[in-house]
matplotlib code that plots the C-alpha trace (Angstrom):
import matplotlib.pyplot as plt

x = [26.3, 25.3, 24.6, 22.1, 23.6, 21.4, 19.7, 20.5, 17.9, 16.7, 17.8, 16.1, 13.9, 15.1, 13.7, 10.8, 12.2, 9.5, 10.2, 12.2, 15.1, 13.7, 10.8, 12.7, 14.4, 11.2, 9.2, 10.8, 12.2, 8.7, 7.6, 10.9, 10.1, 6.4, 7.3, 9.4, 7.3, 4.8, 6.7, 6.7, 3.5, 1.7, -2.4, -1.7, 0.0, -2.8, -5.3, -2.8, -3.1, -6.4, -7.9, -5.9, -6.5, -10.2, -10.4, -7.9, -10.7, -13.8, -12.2, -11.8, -15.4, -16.2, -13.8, -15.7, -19.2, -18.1, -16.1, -18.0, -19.8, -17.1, -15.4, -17.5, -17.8, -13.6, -12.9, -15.9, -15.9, -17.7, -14.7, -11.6, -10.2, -11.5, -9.5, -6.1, -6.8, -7.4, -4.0, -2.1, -3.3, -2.6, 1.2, 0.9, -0.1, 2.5, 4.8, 3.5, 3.6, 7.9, 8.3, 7.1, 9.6, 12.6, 14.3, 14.5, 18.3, 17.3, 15.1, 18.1, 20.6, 18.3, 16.3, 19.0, 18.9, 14.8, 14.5, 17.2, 15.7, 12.2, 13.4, 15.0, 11.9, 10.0, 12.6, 12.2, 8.6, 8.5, 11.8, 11.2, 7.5, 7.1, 3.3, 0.9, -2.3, -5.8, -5.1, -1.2, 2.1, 2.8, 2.7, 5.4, 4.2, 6.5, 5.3, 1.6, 1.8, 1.7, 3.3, 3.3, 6.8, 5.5, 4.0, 7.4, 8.3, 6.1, 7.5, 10.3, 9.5, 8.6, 12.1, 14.3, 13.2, 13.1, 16.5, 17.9, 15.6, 16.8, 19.9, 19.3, 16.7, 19.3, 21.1, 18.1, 16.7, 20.4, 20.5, 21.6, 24.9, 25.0, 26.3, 23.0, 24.4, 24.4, 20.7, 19.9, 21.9, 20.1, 17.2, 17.7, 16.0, 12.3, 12.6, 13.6, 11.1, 8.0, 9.0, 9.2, 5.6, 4.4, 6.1, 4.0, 0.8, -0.2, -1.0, -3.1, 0.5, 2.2, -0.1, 0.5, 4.4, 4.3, 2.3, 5.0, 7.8, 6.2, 4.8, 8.3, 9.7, 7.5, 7.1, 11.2, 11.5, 12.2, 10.6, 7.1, 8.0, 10.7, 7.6, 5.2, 7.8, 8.4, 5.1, 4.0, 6.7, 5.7, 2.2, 3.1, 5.0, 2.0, -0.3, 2.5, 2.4, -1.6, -2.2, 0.4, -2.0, -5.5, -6.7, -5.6, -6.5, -9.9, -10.8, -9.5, -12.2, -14.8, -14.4, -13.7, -17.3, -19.2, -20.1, -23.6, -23.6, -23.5, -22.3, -18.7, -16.3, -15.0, -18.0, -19.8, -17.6, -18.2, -22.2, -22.8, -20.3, -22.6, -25.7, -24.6, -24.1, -27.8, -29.1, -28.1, -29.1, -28.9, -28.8, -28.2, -29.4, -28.1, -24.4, -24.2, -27.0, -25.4, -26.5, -23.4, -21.5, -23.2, -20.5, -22.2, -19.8, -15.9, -13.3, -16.1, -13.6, -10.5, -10.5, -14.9, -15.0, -15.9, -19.1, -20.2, -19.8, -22.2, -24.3, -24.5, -24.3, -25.4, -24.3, -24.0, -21.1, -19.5, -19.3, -18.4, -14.9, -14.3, -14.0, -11.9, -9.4, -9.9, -8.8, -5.8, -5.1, -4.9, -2.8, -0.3, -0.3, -0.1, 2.8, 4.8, 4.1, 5.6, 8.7, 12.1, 13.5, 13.8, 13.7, 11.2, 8.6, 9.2, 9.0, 5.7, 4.7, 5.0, 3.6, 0.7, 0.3, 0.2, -2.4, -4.7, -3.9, -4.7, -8.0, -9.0, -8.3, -9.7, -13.1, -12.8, -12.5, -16.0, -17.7, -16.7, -14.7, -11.6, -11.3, -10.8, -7.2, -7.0, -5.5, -7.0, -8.5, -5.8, -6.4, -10.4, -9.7, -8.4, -5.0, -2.1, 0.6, -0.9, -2.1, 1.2, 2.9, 0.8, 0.6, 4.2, 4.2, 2.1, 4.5, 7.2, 5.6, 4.5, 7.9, 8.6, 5.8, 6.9, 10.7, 9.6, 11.8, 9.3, 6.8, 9.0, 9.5, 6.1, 5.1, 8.0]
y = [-34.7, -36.5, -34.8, -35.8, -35.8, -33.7, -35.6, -36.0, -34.9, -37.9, -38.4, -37.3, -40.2, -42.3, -40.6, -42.7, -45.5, -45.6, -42.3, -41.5, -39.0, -36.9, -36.6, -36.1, -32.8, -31.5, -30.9, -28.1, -26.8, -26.1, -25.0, -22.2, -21.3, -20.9, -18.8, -16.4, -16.3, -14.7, -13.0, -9.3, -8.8, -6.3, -5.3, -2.5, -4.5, -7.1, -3.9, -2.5, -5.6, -6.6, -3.1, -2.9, -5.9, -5.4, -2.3, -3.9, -6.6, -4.2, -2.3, -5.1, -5.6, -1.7, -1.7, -5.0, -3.0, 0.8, -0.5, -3.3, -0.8, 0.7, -2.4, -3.8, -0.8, -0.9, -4.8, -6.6, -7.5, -7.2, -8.2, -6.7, -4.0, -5.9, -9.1, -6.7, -5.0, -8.4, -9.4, -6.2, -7.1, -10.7, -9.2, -6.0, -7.8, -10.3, -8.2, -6.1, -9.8, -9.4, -6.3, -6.4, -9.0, -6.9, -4.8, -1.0, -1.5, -2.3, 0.8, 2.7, 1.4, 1.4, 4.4, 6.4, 3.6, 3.8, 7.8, 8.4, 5.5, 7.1, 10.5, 9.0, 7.2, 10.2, 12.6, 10.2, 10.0, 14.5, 15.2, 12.5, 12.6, 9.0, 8.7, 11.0, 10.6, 12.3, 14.6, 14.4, 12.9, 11.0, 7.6, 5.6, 2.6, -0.6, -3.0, -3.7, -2.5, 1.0, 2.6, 6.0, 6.4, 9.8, 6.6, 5.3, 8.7, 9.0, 5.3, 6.7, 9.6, 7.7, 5.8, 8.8, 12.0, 9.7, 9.0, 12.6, 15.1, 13.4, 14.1, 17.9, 18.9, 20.3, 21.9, 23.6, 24.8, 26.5, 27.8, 30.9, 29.6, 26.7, 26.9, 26.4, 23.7, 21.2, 21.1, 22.4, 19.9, 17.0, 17.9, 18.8, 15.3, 16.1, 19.7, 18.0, 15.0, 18.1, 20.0, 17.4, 15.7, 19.0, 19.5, 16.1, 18.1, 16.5, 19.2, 16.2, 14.2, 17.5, 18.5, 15.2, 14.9, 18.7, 17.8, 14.6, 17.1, 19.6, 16.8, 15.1, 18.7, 18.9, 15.5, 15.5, 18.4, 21.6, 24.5, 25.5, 28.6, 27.7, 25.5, 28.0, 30.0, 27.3, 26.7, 30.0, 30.2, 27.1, 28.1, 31.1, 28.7, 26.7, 29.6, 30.6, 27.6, 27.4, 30.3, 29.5, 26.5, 27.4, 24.6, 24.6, 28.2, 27.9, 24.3, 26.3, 29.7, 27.2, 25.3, 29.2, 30.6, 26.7, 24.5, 25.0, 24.7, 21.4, 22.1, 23.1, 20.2, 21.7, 21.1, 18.2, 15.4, 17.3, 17.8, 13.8, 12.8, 14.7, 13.1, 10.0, 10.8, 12.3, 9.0, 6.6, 8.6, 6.5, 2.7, 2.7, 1.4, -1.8, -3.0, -3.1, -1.0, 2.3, 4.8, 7.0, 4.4, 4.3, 6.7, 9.5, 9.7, 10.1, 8.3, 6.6, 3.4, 5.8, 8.8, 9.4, 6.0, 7.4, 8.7, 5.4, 4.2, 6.7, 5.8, 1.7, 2.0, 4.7, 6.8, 4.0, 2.7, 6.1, 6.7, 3.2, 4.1, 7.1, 5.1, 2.7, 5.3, 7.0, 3.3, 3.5, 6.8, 5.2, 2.6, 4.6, 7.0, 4.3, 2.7, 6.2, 6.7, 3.1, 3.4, 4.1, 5.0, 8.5, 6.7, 4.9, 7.3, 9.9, 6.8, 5.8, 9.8, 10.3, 7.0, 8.2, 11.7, 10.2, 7.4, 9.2, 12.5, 11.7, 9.7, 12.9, 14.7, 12.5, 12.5, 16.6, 16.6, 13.8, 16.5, 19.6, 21.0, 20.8, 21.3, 18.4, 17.4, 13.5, 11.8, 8.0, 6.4, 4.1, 0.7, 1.2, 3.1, 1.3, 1.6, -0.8, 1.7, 3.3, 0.1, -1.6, 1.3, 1.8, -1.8, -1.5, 1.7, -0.5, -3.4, -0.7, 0.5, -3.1, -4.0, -0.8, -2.4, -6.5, -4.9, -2.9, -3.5, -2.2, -4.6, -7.4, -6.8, -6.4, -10.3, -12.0]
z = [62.3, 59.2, 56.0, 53.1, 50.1, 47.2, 44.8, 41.2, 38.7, 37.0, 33.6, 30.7, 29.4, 26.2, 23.2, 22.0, 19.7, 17.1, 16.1, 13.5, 13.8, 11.1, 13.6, 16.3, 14.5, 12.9, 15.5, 18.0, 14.5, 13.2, 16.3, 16.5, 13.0, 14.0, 16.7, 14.4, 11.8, 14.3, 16.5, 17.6, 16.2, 17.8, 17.7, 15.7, 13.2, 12.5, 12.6, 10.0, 8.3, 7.9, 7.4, 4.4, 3.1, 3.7, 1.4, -0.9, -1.7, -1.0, -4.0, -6.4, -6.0, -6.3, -9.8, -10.4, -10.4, -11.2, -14.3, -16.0, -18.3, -19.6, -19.8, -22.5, -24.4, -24.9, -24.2, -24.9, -21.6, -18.4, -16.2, -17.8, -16.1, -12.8, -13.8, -14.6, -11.2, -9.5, -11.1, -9.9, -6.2, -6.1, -7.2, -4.4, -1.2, -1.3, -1.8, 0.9, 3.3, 2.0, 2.5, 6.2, 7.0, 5.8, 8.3, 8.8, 7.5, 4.5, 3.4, 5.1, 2.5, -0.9, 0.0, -2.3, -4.9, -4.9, -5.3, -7.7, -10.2, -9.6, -10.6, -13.6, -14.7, -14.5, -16.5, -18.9, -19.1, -19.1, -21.7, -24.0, -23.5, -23.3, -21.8, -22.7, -21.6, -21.4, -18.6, -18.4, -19.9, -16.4, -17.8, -19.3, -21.7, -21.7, -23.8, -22.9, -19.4, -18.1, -15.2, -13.5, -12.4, -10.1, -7.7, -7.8, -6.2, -3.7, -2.5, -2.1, -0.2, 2.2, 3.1, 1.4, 2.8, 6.3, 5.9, 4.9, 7.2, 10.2, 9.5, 8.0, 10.5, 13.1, 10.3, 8.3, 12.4, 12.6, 9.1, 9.9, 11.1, 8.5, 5.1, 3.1, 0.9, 3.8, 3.4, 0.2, -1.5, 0.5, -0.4, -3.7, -4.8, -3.5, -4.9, -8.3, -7.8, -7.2, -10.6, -12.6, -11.8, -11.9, -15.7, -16.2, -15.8, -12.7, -10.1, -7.8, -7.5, -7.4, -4.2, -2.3, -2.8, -1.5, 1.6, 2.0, 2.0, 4.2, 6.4, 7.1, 8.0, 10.7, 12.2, 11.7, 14.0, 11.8, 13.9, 12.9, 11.9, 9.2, 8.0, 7.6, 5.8, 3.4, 2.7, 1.8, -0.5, -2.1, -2.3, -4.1, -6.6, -7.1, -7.5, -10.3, -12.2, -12.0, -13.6, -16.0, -17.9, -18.9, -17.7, -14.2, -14.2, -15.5, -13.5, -10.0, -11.2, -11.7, -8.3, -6.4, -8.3, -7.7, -10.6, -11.9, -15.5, -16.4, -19.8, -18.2, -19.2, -16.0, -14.0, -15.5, -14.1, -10.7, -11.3, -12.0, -8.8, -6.6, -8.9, -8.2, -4.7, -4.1, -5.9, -3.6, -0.5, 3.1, 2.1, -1.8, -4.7, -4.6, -5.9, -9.2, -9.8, -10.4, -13.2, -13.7, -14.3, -17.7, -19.1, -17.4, -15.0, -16.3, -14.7, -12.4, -11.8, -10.6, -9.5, -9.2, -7.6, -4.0, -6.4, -7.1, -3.8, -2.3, -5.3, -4.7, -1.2, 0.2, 3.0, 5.2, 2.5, 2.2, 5.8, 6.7, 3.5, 5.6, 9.0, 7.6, 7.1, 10.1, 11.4, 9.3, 10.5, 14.6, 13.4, 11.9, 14.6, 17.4, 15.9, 15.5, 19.3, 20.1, 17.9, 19.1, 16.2, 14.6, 11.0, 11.7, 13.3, 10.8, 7.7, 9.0, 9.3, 5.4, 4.8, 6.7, 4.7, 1.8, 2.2, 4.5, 3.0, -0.5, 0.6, 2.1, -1.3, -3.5, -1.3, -1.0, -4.8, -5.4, -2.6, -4.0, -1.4, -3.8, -7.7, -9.3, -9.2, -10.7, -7.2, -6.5, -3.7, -2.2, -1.9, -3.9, -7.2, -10.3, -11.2, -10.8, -9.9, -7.2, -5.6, -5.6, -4.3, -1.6, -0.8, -0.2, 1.6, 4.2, 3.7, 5.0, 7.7, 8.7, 9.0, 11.5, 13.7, 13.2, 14.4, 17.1, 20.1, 22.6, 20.9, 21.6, 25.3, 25.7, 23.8, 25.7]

ax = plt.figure().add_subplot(projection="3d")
ax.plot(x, y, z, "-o")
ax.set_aspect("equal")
plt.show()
């Protein structure tokens, strides 16, 4: 019986000779790092992506027109405050682009570092009463730039309150049984963080850090009913410390009887938002072409913004604002559903309330259906503080999505 012998597998051919060895090395290099630099990306991460940095760039040019006025009244000229906000974005999405990259260790081991320096900032800017402004003493002036350290807090939020109710959610559901400073203590941070933006003046902030909190005790797993509990208790603080100011107290009896009288200092900036918004009906007047941007409409470049964009655009713009965050809102609820990770899910949660939940105040507040309480539009209102924050806040949750192990199983 003869046997055939197997065949060998021919040698690999000679490398070519006119290459160099450089050459030879760079190529599957470039092509590995390629490969990393892309991997694990999933749809929801470019919709993430690219959403935000469509209304990053549709808010530039909404600053751009909404602040030119304004801007040559103060600066003597047309592009200031657009050219500072321009600045402050070409410094956020970068680090938004880093911050994706980095893994969920590392929010896990600075999220400490990141609330407890926030909290400082802030004490600083209430005790020694380092930024007053117009409508609160939440600023705090370094040399020639400003910064509004209660942003700072709600970034961390996001990574801190991930890291600690995951830990204290078993405990506060038994706390009966469990000695109340193995939660309380925990969470003394977001408590302290709360009173102290609220001792700033600024009861907008004050309502999103709240929801944050409240949000993250929920989607961490604390029983509904210990929620509920809390929250009354809260409201009844807040209730406290409005009627405690006149001016919370009186803006809050104006919104409950309807603005009318356009006299009201209380009322006017309300009156000439829903002007503004009546003007521009379906399509718009035209970008650019606004009226109440004249100085008839206060804070038309921050917090009135939405205003001008009904004004300019129309209903057609407005609407086509509000589906864009409705399209933020998918993505961040797509990518909690795909996450393993309890620190991760629950980060991206409170990321979520605070962008989509402050874009659904500051809209309430241009349409009336809330007083006016001084929150931005993210990613669209001037102001360099809350655009680099929530630029990061993306950034963070982009790096949940990019380090998704489910999401690399499935691209393999």
């Amino acid at each position: 019986m003869t046997t055939t012998r197997p065949s060998r597998p021919n040698p690999p051919p000679d490398p070519d000779p006119s290459a160099t060895a450089d050459e030879t090395r760079r190529g599957p290099a470039a092509r590995v790092v390629v490969r990393r630099i892309f991997a694990a990306e999933t749809p929801e991460y470019f919709l993430l992506l690219g959403t935000t940095l469509f209304l990053v760039v549709f808010g530039l040019v909404m600053v751009l027109s909404s602040s030119s006025i304004e801007s040559w009244v103060s600066d003597g000229d047309f592009f200031a405050r657009a050219s500072r906000q321009a600045i402050l974005a070409l410094i956020g999405v970068p680090l938004m682009l880093i911050a994706a990259r980095a893994p969920r260790s590392f929010w896990r081991r600075w999220a400490w570092h990141l609330i407890i320096g926030a909290l400082v900032l802030q004490a600083v800017v209430v005790v020694v009463g380092a930024g007053q402004s117009l409508y609160n003493n939440n600023w705090l002036y370094i040399g020639g730039f400003s910064l509004q350290p209660s942003e700072l807090i709600k970034l961390g939020f996001v990574v801190w309150l991930a890291l600690v109710v995951t830990r204290v959610a078993p405990i506060i559901n038994d706390w009966r049984r469990a000695d109340w400073r193995e939660y309380a203590l925990p969470l003394a941070p977001a408590v302290a963080g709360i009173m102290l933006v609220m001792l700033g003046n600024d009861l907008g902030t004050t309502v999103i850090l709240a929801a944050m909190v409240l949000g993250s005790l929920y989607f961490g797993g604390v029983r509904l009913s210990i929620v509920s509990l809390i929250t009354i208790v809260g409201s009844l603080g807040a209730a406290i410390a409005v009627q405690a100011s006149d001016s919370r107290s009186e803006r809050f009896a104006v919104w409950f009887e309807g603005c009318t009288d356009i006299a009201s200092r209380y009322c006017y900036q309300t009156l000439q938002g829903w002007q503004a918004l009546g003007d521009g009906g379906i399509f718009g007047v035209g970008l650019g072409n606004s009226t109440a941007k004249w100085s008839w409409l206060p804070e038309a470049e921050t917090d009135f913004i939405f205003a001008v964009i009904g004004e300019e655009l129309g209903l057609i713009g407005a609407l086509l604002v509000v589906a864009l965050f409705v399209v933020l809102a998918i993505c961040f609820v797509r990518i909690i559903r795909r996450q393993v990770d309890p620190y991760a899910k629950l980060a991206t949660a409170i990321a979520m309330i605070w962008i989509i939940g402050q874009a659904f105040v500051n809209i309430a507040v241009v349409l009336g259906l809330l007083p006016v309480l001084g929150v931005p539009l993210p990613f669209i209102s001037a102001g360099g503080s809350s655009l680099v924050t929530t630029l990061l806040a993306v950034g963070i949750v982009l790096s949940f999505a990019r380090h998704d192990p489910r999401a690399r199983e499935q691209l393999r």
